[in-house]
C-alpha positions as CSV (number, residue, x, y, z in Angstrom):
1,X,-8.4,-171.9,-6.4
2,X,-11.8,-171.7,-8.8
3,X,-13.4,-171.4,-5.3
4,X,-11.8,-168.4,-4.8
5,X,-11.7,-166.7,-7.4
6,X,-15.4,-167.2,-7.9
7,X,-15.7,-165.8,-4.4
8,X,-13.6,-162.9,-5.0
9,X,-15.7,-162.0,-8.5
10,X,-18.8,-162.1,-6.3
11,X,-17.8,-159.9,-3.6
12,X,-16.0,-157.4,-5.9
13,X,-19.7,-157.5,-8.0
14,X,-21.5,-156.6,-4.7
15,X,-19.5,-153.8,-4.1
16,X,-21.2,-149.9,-4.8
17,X,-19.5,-148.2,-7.2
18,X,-21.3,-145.1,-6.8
19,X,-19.0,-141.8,-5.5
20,X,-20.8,-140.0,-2.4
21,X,-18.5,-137.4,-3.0
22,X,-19.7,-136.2,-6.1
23,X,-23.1,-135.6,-7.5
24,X,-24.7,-137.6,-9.8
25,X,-24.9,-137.3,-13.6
26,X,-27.3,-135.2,-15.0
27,X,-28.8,-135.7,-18.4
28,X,-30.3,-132.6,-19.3
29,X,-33.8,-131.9,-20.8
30,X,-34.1,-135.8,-19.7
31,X,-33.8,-136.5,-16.3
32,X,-37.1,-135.2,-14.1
33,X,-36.8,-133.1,-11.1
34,X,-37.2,-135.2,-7.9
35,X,-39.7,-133.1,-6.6
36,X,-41.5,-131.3,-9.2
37,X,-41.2,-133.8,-12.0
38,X,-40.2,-130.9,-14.5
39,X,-37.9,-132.2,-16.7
40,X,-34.1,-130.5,-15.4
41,X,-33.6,-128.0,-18.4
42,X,-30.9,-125.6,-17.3
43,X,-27.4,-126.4,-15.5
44,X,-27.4,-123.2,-13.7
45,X,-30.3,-123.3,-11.5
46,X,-30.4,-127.8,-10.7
47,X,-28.9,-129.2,-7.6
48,X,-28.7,-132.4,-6.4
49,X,-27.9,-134.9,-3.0
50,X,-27.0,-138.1,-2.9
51,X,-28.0,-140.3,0.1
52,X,-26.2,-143.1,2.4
53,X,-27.3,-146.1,0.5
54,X,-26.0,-144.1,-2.9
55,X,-29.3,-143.3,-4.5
56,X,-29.5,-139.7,-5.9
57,X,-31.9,-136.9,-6.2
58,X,-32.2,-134.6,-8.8
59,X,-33.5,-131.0,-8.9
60,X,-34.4,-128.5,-11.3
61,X,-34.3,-125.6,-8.8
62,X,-32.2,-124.9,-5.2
63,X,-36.4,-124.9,-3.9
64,X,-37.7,-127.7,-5.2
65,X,-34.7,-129.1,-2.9
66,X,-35.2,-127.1,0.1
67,X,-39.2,-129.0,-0.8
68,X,-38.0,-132.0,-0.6
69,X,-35.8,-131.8,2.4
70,X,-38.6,-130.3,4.4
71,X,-40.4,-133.5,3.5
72,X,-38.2,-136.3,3.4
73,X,-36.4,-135.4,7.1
74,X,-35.3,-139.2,7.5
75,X,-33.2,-139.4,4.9
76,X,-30.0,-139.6,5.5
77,X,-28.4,-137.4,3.3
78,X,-24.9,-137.8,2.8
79,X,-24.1,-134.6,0.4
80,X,-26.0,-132.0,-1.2
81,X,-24.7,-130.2,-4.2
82,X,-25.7,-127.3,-6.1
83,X,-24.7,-125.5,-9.5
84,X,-23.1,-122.1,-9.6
85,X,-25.1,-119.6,-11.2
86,X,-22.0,-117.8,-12.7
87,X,-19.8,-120.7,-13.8
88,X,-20.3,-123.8,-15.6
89,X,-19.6,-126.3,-12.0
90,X,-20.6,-127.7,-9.2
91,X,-20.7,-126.7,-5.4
92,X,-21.4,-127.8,-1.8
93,X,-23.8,-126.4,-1.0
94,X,-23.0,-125.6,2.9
95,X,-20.1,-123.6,1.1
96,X,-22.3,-121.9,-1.7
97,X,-23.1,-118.1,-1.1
98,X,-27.1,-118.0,-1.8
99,X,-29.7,-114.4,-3.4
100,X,-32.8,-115.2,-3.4
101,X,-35.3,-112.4,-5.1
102,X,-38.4,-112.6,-6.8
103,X,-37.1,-111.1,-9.4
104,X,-34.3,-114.1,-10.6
105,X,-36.4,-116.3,-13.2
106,X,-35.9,-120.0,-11.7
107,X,-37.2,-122.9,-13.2
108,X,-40.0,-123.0,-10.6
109,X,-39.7,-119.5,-9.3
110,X,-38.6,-119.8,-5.8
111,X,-35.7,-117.1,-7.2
112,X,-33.1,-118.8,-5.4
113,X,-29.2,-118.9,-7.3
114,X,-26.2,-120.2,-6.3
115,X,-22.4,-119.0,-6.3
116,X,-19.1,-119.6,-5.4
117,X,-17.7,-116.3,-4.9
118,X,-18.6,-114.3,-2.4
119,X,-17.8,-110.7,-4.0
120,X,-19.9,-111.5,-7.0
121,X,-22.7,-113.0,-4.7
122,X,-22.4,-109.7,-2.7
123,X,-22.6,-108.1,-5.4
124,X,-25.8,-109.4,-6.8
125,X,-27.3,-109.2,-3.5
126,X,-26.3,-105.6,-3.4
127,X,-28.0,-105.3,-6.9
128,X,-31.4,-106.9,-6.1
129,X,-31.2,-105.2,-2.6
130,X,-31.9,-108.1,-0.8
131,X,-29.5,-110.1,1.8
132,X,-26.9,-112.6,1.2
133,X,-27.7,-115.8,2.4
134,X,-26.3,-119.3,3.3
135,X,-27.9,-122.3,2.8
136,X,-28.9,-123.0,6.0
137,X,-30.5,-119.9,5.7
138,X,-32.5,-120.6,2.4
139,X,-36.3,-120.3,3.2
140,X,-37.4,-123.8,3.4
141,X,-41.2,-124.6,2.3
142,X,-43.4,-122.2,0.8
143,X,-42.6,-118.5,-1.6
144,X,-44.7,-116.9,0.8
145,X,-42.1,-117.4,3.5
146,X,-39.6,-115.8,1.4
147,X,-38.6,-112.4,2.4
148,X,-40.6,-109.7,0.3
149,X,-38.6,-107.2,-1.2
């Protein structure tokens, strides 16, 4: 019976306990961007992914992301998350509604925010005259292959 017990305490000990469905903790103005190293300052601009073996990455800004998934195309990337600009939370980002404009102060200053509802999104976009986007369509390595407004 002590055999397996101790068995069943080892197994249960090997056992992940991390949650691919939702992104990792932040600690802001601790944690360092994944890509940039700047520390992560400001919820509304950070996003995050968390890959198959349950490690996650943190960013300070949607393009220091876009970075590092332009360089890192291997990984195997189980979920990406990013925070809505408007409201204190969390979204997927394949269900995010993305303005990108040069003149949204990021942390980095690829100009790229997040949100969750499309009529405010549209709205902004409407405001910065630029189009609204989806993340698929987010510019992915360099400002200068940002559309120029």
């Amino acid at each position: 019976m002590k055999r397996w017990f101790a068995l069943l305490l080892l197994l249960s000990s090997c056992q992940s306990t991390t949650d691919l469905d939702h992104p990792p903790t932040f600690r802001f103005n601790y944690d360092a961007c994944d890509y940039c190293r700047m520390l992560i300052t400001e919820s509304r601009y950070a996003a995050a992914l968390r890959l198959a073996n349950g490690q996650a990455r943190r960013f300070d800004d949607i393009g220091c992301l876009r970075h590092y998934l332009h360089e890192h195309p291997n990984e195997s990337v189980v979920r990406i998350w990013v925070h809505d600009y408007l409201q204190e939370r969390w979204l997927r980002a394949e269900s995010a509604f993305y303005v990108q404009s040069n003149r949204l102060t990021t942390p980095m200053g690829y100009g790229i925010v997040a949100l969750a509802d499309s009529t405010a999104a549209e709205s902004l976009a409407q405001q910065l005259n630029v189009p609204l986007l989806r993340f698929e369509q987010l510019p992915a390595v360099s400002l200068s292959s940002f559309p120029q407004e």
